[in-house]
N, C-alpha and C positions, 0 to 999 in steps of 0.2 A: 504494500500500500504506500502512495509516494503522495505526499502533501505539495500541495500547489504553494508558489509564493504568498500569494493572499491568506492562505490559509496557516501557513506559519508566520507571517508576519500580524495579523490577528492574534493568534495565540500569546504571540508574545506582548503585543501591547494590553491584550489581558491580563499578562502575568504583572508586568509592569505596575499596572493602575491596581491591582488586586495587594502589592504589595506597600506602594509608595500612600492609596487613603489608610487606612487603618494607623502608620506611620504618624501621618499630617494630620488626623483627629484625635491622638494620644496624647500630641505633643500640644497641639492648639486646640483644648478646649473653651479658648472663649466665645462669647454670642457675639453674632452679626446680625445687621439688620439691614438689608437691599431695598433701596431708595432708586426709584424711577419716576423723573417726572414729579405729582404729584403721587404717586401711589409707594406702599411702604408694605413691605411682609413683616411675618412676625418673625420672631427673636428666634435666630439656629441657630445653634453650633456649626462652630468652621466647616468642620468634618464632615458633616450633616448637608451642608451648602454643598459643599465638594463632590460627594458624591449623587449627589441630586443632579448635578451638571453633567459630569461625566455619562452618567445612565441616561443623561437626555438626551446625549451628544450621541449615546452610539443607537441608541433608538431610532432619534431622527437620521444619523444614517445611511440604518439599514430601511427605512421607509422610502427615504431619496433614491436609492440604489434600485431598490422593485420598482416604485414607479416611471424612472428614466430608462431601466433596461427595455430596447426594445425588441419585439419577435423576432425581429429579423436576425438577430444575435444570441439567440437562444440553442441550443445543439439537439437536432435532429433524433426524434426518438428511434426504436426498428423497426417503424412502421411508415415511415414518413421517407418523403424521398429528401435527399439537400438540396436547399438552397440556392447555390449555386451551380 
């Protein structure tokens, strides 16, 4: 079984984020408070913000990625003739 680029570089920026919040909400537990405009959240922990972000970053995305891929780039099941 042979991993594709994307898919080991993936991994690894999982391992990365997987290791560096837990780090950066140990050490920085104090509260913040995200100021826009007039609009105000309530009171998190660093840590807490941090990983809110990250998990929204890779959500959005893998949401961007499905709906920019288009059929024409998609691989041929064994039923279907290709493409080209």
């Amino acid at each position: 079984m042979s991993l594709s680029a994307n898919a080991i570089a993936a991994i690894l920026i999982a391992a990365f984020w997987s290791v560096v919040l837990p780090l950066i909400a140990i050490q920085n537990a104090e509260v913040v408070v995200l100021k826009l405009l007039t609009l105000q959240s309530v009171s998190l922990p660093l840590g807490l913000v941090l990983a809110l972000s990250v998990a929204t970053g890779m959500v959005g995305t893998i949401a961007v990625r499905l709906l920019w891929t288009t059929p024409s780039r998609r691989r041929p099941t064994f039923y279907e003739e290709p493409l080209d």
